[in-house]
N, C-alpha and C positions, 0 to 999 in steps of 0.2 A: 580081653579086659572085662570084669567084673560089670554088668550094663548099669547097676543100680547106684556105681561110687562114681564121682569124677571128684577131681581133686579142686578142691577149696581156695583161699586167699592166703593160703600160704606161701613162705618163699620158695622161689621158682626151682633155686637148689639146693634145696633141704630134701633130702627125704623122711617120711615119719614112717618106722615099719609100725609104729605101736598104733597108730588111727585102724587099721583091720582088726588088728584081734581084742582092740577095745570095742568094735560093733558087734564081734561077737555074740556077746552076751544079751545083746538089741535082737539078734534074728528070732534066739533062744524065746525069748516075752513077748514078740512082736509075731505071731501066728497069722493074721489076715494077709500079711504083707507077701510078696512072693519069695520063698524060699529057696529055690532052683541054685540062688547063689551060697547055700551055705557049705554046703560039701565040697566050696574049691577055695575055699579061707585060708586053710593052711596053708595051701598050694598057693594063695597069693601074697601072704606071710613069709614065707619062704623067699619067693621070686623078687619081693620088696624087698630084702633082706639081703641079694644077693649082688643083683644091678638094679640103677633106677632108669634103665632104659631096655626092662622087659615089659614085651608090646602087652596091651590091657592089663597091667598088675600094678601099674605105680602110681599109685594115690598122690605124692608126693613130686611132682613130674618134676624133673629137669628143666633148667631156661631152655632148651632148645627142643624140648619136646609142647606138643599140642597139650591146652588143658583141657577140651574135652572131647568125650567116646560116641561114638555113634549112638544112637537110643539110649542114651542116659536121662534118666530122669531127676538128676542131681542139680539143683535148682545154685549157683552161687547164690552167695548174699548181697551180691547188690545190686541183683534185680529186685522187683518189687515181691513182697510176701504176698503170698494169695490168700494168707488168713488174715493176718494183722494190716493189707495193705500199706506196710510202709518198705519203703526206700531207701536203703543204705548208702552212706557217702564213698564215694571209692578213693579218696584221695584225704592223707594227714595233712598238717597241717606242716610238715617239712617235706612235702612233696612225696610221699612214700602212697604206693599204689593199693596198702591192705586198706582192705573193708572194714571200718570200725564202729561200733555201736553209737546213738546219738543219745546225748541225754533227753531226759524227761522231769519234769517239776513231782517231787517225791517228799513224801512226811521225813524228817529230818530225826527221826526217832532213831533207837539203835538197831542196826542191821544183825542180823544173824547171818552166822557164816554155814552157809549152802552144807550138803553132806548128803549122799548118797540115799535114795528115798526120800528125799525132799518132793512134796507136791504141786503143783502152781497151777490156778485155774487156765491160764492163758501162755501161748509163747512169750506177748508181750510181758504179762508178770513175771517170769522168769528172769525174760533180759534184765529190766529194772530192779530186781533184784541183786542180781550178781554186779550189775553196773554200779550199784548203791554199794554193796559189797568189794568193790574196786575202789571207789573213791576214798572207804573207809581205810583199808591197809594202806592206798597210793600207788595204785598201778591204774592201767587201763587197758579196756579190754575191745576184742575185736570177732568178726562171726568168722567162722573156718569152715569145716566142710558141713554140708546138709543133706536129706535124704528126701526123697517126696515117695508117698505112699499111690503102689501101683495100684490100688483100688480106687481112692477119691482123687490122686493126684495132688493130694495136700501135704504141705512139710508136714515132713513125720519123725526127722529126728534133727538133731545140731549142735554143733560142738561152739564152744566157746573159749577164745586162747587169749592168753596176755598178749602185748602187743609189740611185745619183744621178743614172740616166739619167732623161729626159724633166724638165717643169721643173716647182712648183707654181702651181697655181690662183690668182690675185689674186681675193681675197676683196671687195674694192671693185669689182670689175667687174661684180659680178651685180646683177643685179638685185633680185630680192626678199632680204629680210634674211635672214640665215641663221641656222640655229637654232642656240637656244642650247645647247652643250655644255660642256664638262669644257676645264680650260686645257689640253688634251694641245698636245704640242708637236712636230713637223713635218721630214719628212728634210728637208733643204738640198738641193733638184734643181739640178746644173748643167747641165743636157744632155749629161752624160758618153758618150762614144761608144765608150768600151770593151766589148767583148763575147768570147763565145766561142760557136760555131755547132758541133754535134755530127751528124752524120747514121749513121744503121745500114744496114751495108751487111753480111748476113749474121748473124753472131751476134756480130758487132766494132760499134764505134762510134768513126767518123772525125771528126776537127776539119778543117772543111773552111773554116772563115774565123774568123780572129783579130785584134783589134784591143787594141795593151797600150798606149795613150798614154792617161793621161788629164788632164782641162782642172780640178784641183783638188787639195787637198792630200791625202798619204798621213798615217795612222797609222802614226807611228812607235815610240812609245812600247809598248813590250812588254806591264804591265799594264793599256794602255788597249783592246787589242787584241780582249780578250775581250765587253768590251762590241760590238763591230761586230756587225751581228743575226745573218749569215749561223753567228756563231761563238758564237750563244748555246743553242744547244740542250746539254740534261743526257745523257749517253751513257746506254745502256739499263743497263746494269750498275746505273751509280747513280741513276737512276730507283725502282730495285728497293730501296736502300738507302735513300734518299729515301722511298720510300712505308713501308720498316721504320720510320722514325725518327716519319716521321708519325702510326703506330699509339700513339705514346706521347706524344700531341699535341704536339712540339715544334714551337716556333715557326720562320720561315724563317729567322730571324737566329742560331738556335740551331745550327739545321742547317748552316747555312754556316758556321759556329766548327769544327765537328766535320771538312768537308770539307777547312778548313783545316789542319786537324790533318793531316789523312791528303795531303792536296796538298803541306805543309812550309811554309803560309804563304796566308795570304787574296789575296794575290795573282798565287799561283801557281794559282786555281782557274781553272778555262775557262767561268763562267758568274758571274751575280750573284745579288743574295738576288733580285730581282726575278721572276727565272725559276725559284730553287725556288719561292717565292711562287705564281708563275702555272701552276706544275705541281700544287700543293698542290691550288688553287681545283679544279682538275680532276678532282684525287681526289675532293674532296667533292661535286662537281656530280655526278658518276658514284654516289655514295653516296644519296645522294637518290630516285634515282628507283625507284617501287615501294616504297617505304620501309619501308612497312605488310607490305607482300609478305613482306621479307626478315627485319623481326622475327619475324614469325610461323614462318617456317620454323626460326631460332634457336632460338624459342621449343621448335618440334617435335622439333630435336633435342636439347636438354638434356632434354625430357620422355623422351627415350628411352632416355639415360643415365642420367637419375636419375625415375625412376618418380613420388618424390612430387613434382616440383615441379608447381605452380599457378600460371596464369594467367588473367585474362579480361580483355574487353576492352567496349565498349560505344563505338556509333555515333549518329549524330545524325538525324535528317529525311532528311537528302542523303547516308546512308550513307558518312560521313564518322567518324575515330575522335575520341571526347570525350573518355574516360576507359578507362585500360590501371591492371593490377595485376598481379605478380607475385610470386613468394615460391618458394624451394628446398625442396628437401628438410631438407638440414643447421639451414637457418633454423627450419622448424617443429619440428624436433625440440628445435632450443632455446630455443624458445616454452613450453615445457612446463615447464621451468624458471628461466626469467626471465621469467614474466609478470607477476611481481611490482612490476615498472615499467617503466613506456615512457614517452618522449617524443616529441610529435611537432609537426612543424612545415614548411610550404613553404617552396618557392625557386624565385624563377626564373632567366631566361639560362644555362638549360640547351641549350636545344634550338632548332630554329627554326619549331618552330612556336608560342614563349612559352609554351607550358604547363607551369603548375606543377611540380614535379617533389617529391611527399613521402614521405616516409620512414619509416618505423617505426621507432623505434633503440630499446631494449633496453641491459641491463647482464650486463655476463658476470662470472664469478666470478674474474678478473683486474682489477677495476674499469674494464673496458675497454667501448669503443661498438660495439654490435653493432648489425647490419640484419639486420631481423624482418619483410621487405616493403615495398616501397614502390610509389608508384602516378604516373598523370599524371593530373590533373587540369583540363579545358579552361576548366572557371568553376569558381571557391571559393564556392558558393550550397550550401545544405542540403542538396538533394536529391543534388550529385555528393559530398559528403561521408557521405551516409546511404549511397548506392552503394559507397563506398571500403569504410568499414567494415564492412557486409554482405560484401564478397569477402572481408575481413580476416576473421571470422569464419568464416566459407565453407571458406577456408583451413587456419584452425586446431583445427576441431573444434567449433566453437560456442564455445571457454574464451575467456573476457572478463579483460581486462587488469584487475588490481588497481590500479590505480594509473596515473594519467594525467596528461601538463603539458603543456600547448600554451602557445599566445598568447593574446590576444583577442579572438578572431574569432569573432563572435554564432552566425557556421551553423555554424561547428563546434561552437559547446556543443550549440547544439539536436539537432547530427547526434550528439554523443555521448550526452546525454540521451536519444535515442531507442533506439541500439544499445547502448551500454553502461549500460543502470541499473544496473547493481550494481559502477560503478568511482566512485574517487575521483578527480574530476575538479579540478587546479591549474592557476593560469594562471600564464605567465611573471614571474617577479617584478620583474625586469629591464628589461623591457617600460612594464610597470607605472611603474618609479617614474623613468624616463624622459621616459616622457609629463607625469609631476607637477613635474620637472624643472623643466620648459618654463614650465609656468603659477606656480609656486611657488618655482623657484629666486631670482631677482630681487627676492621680499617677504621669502625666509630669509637674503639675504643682509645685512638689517636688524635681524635675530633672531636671531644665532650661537647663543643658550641654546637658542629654541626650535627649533632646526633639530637641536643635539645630543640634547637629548630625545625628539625627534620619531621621529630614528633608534635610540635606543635604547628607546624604546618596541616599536618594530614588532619588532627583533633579539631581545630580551632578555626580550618576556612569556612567561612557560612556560604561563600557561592562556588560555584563553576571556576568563573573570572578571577576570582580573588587568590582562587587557591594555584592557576597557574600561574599568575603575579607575580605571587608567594615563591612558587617551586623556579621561577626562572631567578629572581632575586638571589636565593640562597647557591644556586649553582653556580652563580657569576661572584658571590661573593666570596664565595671558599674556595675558588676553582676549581669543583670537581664535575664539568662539564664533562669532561672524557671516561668519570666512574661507566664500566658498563653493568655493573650490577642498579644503580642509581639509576640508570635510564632504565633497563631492564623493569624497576620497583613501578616507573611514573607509568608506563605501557600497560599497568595492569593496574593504572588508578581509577579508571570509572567502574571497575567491578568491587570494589571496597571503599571508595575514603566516602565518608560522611557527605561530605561538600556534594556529592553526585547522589546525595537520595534524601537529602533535605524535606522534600514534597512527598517521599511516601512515607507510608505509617509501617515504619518496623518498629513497634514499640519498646523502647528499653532493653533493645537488641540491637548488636553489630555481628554474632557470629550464632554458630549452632550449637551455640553452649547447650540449648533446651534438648536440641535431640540429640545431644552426648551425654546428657544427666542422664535422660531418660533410660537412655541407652547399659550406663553404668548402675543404674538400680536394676534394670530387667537382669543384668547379669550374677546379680544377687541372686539371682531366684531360676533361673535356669544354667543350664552347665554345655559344654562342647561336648560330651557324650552322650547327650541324652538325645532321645526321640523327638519326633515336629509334634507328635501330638502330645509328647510331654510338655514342649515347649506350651504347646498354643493351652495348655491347663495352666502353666505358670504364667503364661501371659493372663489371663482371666483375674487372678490372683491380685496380678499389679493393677487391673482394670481398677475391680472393687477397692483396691486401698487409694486408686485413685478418685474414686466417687466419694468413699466415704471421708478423704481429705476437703474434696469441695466441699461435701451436706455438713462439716466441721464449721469449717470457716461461715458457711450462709448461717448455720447457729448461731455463732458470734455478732453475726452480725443483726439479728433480732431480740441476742438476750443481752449481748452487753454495749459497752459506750468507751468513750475516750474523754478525759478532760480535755478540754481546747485550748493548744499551745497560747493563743494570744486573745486579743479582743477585738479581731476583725467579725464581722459579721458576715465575711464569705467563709469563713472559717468552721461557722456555726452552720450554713447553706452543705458544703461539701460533706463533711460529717454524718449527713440527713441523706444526701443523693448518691454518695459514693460508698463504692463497698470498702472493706474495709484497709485491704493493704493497697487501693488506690489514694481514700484519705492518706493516710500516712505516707505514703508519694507526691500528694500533694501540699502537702505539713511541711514537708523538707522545703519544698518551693518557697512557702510564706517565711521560714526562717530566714532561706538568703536574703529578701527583703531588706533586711537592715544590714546588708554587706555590701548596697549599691547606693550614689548618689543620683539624682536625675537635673538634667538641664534642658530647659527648652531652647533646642535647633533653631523652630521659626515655624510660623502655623501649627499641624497637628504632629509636627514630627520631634521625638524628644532623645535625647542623650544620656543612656544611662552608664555611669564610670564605676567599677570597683574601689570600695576606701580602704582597701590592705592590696598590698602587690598580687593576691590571685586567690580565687573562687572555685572552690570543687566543684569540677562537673563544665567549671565555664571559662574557666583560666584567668589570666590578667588583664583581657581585652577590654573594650566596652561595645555596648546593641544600640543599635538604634533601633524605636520603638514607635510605629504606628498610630494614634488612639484618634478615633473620634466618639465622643460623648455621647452625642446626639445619639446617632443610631447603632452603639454601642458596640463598634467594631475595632477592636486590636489585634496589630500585627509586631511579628518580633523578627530580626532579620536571624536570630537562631533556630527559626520551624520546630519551636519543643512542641506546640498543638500540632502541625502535620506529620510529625516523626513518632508523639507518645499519646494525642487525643488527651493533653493536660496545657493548659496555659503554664507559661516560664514565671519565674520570679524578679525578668525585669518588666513583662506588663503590671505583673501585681503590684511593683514599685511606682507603674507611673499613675495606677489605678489610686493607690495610697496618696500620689500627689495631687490628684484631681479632686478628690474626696471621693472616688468612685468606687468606695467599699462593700456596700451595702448587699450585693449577690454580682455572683458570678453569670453572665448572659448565657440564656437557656442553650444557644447554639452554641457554647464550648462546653456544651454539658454533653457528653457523647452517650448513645445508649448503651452502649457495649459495657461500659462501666458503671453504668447506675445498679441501685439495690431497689430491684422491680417487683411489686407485689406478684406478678406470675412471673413465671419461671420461663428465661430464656432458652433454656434445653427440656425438652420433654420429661416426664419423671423417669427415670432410669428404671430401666427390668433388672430385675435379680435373676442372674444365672447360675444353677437353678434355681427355679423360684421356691421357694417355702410358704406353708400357709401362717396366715399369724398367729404367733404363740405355739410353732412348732414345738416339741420339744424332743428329747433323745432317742431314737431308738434302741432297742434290746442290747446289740453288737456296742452302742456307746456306752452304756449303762453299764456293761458290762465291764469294759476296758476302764471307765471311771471306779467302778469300785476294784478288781485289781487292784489298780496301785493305790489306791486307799488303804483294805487290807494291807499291801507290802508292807507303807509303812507304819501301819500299827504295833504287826506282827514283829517289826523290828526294832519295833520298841520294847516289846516284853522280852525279846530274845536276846535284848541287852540286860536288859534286869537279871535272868534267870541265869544268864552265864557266868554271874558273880560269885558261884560255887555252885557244888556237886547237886546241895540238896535241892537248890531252886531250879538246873536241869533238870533232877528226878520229877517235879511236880511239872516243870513245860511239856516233860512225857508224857507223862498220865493222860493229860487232859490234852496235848496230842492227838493221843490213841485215838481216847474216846470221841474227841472231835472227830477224826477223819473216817472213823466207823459210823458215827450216824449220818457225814455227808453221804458218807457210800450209800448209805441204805436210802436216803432222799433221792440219791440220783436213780437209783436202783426203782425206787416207784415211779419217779416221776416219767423214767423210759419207757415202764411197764404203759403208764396210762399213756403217751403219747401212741405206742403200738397198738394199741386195745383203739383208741380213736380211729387210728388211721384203717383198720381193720374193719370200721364199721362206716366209714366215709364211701359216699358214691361216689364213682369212679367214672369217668366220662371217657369216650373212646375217641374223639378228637380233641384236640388241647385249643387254645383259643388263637386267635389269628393276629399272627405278626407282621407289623409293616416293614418296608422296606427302608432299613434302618439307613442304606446305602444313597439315598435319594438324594438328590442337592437340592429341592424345593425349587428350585427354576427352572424344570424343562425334565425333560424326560429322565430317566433315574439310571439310564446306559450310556450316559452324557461319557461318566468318569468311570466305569466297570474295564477299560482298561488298563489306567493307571498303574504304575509300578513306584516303588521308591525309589529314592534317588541313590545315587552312589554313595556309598559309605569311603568318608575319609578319612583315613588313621590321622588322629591326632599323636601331635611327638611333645606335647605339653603344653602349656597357655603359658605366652611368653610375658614378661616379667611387664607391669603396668605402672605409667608413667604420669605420677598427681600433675594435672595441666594447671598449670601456676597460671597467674596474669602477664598474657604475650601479646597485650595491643597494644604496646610500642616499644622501638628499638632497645637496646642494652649496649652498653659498654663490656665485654668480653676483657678477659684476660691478656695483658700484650706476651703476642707470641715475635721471638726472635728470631731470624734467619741461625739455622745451624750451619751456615757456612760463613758468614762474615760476622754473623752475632748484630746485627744492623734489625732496626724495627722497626723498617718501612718495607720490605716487603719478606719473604718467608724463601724457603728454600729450592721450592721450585719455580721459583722466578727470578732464583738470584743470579747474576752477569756473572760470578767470579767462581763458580762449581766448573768442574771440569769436563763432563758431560750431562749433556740436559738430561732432565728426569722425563716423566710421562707428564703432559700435558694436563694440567689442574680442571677437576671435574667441576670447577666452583663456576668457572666461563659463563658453559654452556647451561648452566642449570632453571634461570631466569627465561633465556634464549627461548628453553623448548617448552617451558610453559606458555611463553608467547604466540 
């Protein structure tokens, strides 16, 4: 075989005898090159000519033959060029294996059609030529065989074929079955023999054979034009813009709205969502790798910026990561003062290794959701919960949270039982009576009284005492003493109902609403296929939009005001001391005000009654109310100060009856919620920090004017396509445009080489830290770390708006399908012929127990 040909990206069973005796004419002009092969051309012209499985002569190989020869120097095309440095795509956009050209951003002037002796400074100017040349007639084009010059080793010659040359495979002709894959779908080969042949002759590159007929139809259609492959690549510009827009996870469909914008129109873009799509997938493939690597270095540099932040991590057997924590500086300073309650809870399709992702969320003196650290977690078991909490501690100083509300989840009571005995530990209520839903809804939908008592029971007991009072009354008066889902409900009543946490402070909270919001916005912004250290950048993201929501709110609350609903004088007091969506919390208080009567009991104890059948928020009941004047102490037997750090609106009632309006006592002025001339959280670090009055660098500057130009330019380019002669003048001056950018750039290169030419040059480079350090302790702490397991995701399953489930529902009555009877259902009915499988409803209560 011929050492200097291998065969190209052509199809596997095509052969082309005419690719040898069109090189001919190359050896003929091309003298430096080794010649040794030209007096067996014939001879290989011939043997092409005769089978295409004569050994070394078939350019064109067979599917079942090797495409390449021992010491060939024939470079394919989709390796990298050694002149041009670029990269050819190996794959169409219907799954077809030829190498095809990628575009480039080109003067939109008129193309001249290529012709033998054509000159071009560069390989690259050639391609883009011909490419511009393809778009024009409506084909696309692709690279085929290549030559490299035995002297420098540099491509020295290359052919260029439509992308319909050679024909496909007949999948019925093979033999063995063919594996199953993806429906991708297939170029249409005609045998197209259009081509364009380039050879380098010095530091020029000549068209030394042209062939423009071709045997099938052109794209005509203007917007169809951009789909042809050769015309789908994204220019480097917006790449760069493309990968900004990605930082803020937009979707490809998003992104291509936006390029529309700046193009004048979705069909004026030069690419489809398909290709930001498939440029996207690249970014993140490139994101991934070393993953652990790249956090950890993040990690070393915000430790460096900000001294107290904390991290650790912990690995498995196979020095692999299980379990990560982290926490700020700013966070733990306002740990110190919001420890008073936390919520916490997981989430997954975060990431892609499916781990966990939990949080610590916290209440700030805005009534706003704060993160106090959060962690990943590779199993939800005790021990990686006993581990989380130990760093959480670790972190904070040893101080244990006051106050706790998770879910249900057995290893985390145990893991907070062990770390935090001295918190009060709530379970989701939400959770809770969701699950009772399930098993209970369909029997209460038979019992409308007992389903309203049921819920006003759990709402409306203010003690212990009162609420098993309550719950044995209703059992004895409805008879459903023998419910075992009802007994089931009561077993799990000091972990939720109200009545059992009256005296602590979970403020304006029964469940983990806060760390499910939070939860559902971070998911906005990270994805289940992305990296941890993608992630922990889009966490950062939510950080700041969450700082700069509080610095919002504290604005408001030093430029602006509120009229005052009434003419209390505590009204005017709260206003002044409270921030601001706690006023307006307690504005609702002073409203109910005029929705209660008061009677005095006897001494300091008073009676206040609702004057309509029922009171949002307090139902139909009536409070007894505390008050001593003197030393200005009020108690309410609904604990709204020990549950919300707010006095209720039946003391304000008895305060109105006493004439005791005048301010609210300094001890139910909590500090957590006052508007304090310093700042209860340290001033927040910008990460990274910026100096003041940064402004753009070059690479932004750049990408800003872009798409300014775009749409300028696609504004004139609407004007001028109103006819022939307003084209002819967006030529001209075209031209002329793009000839003096040339020459600008052309000097400007000159002086930047001419600079660097004369710049001293130093023989060591300057000294790099150890970008890998965790700033706590030695910097080989984490140098074995590995990533975690990659989980194939099979889709993010369908997501369910959590409507309001703090108390029971009436359900649909379902009928027995064997007697049609609606007391009980079919698998419990006496008159079925054989029993069914035992109802999963039983046991389900049971084993939460």
């Amino acid at each position: 075989m011929d050492p200097e040909y291998a065969p190209g990206f052509l199809d596997l069973n095509e052969p082309i005898p005419e690719d040898v005796s069109l090189f001919d004419d190359l050896q003929e002009e091309h003298t430096p090159v080794n010649t040794a092969r030209t007096s067996s051309n014939a001879d290989v012209t011939k043997s092409s000519e005769q089978s295409k499985h004569a050994s070394g002569s078939n350019i064109g190989a067979s599917s079942g033959q090797s495409k390449h020869a021992s010491g060939s120097n024939i470079a394919a095309s989709a390796d990298t060029n050694p002149i041009t440095g670029e990269t050819l795509s190996t794959e169409d956009s219907g799954g077809d294996d030829d190498d095809e050209v990628q575009s480039t951003p080109v003067s939109q002037t008129e193309v001249q059609t290529p012709y033998p002796g054509m000159i071009f400074d560069s390989w690259d100017e050639a391609k883009m030529h011909y490419n511009r040349y393809a778009k024009k007639v409506g084909f696309s084009i692709k690279c085929s065989t290549s030559k490299n010059s035995t002297l420098d080793g540099q491509k020295d010659k290359q052919m260029f074929v439509c992308n319909k040359n050679g024909k496909n495979e007949d999948i019925n002709m093979q033999e063995a079955a063919p594996v199953r894959q993806r429906n991708k779908s297939i170029t249409k080969k005609t045998e197209c023999k259009a081509r364009l042949r380039i050879k380098r002759k010095g530091t020029k590159w000549h068209v030394t054979y042209f062939i423009e007929e071709h045997n099938h139809n052109m794209i005509k259609k203007f917007s169809l034009k951009k789909y042809l492959r050769s015309r789908k690549g994204i220019p480097k510009e917006e790449r760069d813009f493309v990968k900004l827009l990605h930082k803020v996870n937009l979707s490809a469909g998003r992104v291509m709205r936006i390029m529309g914008e700046v193009y004048g129109g979705l069909a004026n873009v030069p690419y489809d969502s398909k290709s930001v799509s498939n440029f996207m997938a690249t970014i993140n493939e490139d994101q991934t790798i070393k993953d652990m690597s790249k956090l950890l270095s993040h990690f070393a540099r915000i430790k460096k910026e900000d001294p107290d932040f904390y991290f650790n991590l912990h690995t498995d057997h196979a020095d692999k990561v299980d379990r990560i924590f982290w926490v700020d500086g700013p966070a733990i300073a306002a740990y110190k003062n919001y420890n008073d309650c936390l919520s916490f809870d997981t989430t997954y399709m975060t990431n892609m290794y499916n781990m966990p992702f939990a949080p610590f969320i916290g209440i700030n003196r805005y009534c706003q959701s704060i993160q106090l650290g959060c962690g990943f977690l590779k199993n939800e078991n005790v021990e990686s919960f006993v581990w989380l909490f130990q760093e959480f501690l670790e972190a904070m100083g040893g101080l244990q949270p006051q106050n706790f509300i998770t879910d249900q989840d057995a290893a985390m009571r145990s893991a907070i039982l062990a770390e935090f005995p001295n918190c009060c530990h709530r379970n989701c209520r939400w959770h809770i009576m969701q699950n009772a839903q399930a098993v209970l809804g369909n029997f209460l939908s038979k019992h409308e009284e007992l389903r309203q008592e049921l819920n006003a029971i759990i709402d409306y007991s203010m003690s212990v005492d009162e609420f098993e009072t309550r719950w044995a009354d209703m059992l004895r008066k409805h008879n459903v003493a023998d419910n075992t889902h009802l007994a089931d409900l009561y077993h799990l009543r000091a972990t939720f109902v109200p009545a059992y946490f009256k005296d602590r402070f979970f403020p304006f909270l029964q469940t983990t609403a806060r760390s499910e919001g939070f939860n559902a916005v971070l998911k906005t912004y990270s994805n289940p296929h992305y990296s941890m250290h993608h992630f922990f950048e889009q966490y950062l993201k939510l950080q700041e939009k969450i700082n700069v929501a509080e610095d919002s709110v504290e604005f408001l609350d030093e430029d602006k005001t509120f009229r005052v609903w009434g003419d209390y004088p505590i009204e005017e007091q709260a206003l002044k001391v409270y921030t601001r969506p706690i006023y307006l919390r307690l504005r609702a208080e002073l409203r109910k005000v005029t929705s209660y009567n008061v009677h005095l009991i006897g001494g300091q104890s008073y009676d206040v009654l609702p004057i309509k059948a029922y009171v949002y928020g307090y139902g139909s009941r009536s409070y007894q109310v505390e008050a001593n004047v003197e030393t200005e102490t009020y108690s309410c037997e609904c604990c709204k100060f020990s549950r919300d750090g707010l006095l209720c609106c039946h003391i304000f009632r008895v305060m109105v009856q006493l004439g005791c309006i005048n301010k609210i006592p300094e001890k139910y002025i909590l500090d957590r919620w006052r508007v304090q001339e310093e700042n209860i959280v340290e001033e927040k670090m910008d990460l990274p920090k910026q100096p003041v009055g940064r402004k753009m660098n070059n690479k932004e500057r750049q990408q800003l004017r872009y798409g300014t130009l775009c749409n300028d330019y696609t504004r004139v380019a609407r004007m001028a396509s109103t006819s022939e002669k307003g084209k002819a003048i967006a030529d001209k001056y075209m031209l002329a445009l793009e000839k003096e950018l040339l020459e600008m750039k052309a000097s400007e290169s000159a002086k930047r080489k001419k600079k660097k030419q004369t710049a001293p040059s130093f023989d060591e480079g300057p000294d790099v830290e150890n970008v890998g350090d965790d700033g706590q302790g030695n910097s080989s702490k984490f140098d074995h770390v590995e990533d975690p397991v990659y989980i194939a995701k099979q889709g993010r399953p369908a997501e369910k708006r959590k409507k309001s489930g703090l108390h029971l529902k009436a359900t649909k009555v379902v009928k027995c399908s064997v007697c049609g009877s609606i007391q009980h259902t079919a698998a419990t009915c006496k008159d079925k012929i054989t029993p069914g499988p035992e109802s999963k409803e039983n046991d389900f209560f049971r084993d939460m127990v």
